[in-house]
C-alpha positions in Angstrom: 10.5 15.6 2.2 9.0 16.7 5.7 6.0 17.1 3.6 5.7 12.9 2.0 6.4 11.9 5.4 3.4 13.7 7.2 1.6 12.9 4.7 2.0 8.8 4.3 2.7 8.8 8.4 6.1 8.2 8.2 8.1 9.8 11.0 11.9 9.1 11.8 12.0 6.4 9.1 15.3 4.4 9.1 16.0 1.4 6.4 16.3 -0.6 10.0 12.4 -0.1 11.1 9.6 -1.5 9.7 7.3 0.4 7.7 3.7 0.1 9.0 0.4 1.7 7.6 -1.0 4.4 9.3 -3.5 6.8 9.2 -3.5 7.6 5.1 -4.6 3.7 4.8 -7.5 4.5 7.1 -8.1 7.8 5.6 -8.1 6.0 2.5 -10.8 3.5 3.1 -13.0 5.6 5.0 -13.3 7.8 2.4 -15.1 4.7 0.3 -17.4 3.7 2.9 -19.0 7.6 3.1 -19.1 7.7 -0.9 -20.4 3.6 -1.4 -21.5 2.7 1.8 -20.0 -0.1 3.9 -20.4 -3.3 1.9 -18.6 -1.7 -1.1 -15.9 -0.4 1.4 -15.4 -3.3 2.9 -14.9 -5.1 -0.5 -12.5 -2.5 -1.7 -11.0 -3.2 1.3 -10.4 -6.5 0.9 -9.5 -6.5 -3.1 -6.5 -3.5 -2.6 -5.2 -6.2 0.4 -5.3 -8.9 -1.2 -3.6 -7.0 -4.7 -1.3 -5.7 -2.9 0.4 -8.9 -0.9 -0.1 -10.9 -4.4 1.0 -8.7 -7.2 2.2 -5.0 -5.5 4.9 -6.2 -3.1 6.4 -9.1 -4.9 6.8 -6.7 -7.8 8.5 -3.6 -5.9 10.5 -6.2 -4.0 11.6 -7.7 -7.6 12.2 -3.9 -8.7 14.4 -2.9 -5.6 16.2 -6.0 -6.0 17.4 -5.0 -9.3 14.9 -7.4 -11.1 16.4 -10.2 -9.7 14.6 -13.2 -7.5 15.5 -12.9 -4.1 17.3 -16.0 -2.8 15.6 -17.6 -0.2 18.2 -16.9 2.6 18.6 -13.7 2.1 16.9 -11.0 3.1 14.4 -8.6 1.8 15.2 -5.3 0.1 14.5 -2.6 2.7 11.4 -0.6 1.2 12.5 3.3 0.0 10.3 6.3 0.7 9.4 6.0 -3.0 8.6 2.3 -2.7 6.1 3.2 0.1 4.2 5.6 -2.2 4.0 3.6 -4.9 2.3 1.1 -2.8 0.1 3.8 -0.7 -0.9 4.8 -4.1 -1.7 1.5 -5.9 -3.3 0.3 -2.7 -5.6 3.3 -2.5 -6.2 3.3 -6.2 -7.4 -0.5 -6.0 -9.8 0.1 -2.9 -11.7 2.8 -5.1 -11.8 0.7 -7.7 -12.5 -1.6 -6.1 -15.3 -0.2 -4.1 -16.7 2.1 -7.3 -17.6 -2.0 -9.1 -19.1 -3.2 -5.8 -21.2 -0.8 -5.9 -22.9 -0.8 -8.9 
């Protein structure tokens, strides 16, 4: 476990703190700009953000609700260790991909 929290930045994590991307997101991207350049980075960039706020999120939160809507006055479903990689990953898959098409 120490080992998924070094490696998505996560130190201390309690259901009560926010979760907040780090250094693997950075990592991440950086990675596309020194393989695309920095238009195709940049577009990655933008495309795994956007994915993720618009389809990612609302669909872990469904999941981790027990695939139930959340009500609107209550609150949202604290995000798991497993939640967080699931996103880290779908978010880093989607910037590649994302920067591999804007590159061509």
């Amino acid at each position: 476990m120490r080992a998924v929290r070094a490696l998505t930045g996560v130190y201390g994590y309690s259901a009560d703190q926010p979760w907040l991307p780090g250094l693997p997101h950075a990592a991440a991207i950086l990675a596309t700009y020194f393989v695309f350049g920095v238009q195709a980075c940049v577009t990655g960039l933008l495309l795994a953000t956007l994915a993720s706020f618009i389809v990612y999120l609302p669909v872990i939160a469904l999941a981790l609700n027990g695939g139930r809507a959340i009500a609107a006055d209550a609150a949202a479903p604290a995000l798991t260790m497993k939640a967080q990689l699931a996103l880290f990953g779908l978010w880093t898959v989607t910037a590649w991909i994302g920067a591999a098409l804007a590159s061509v």
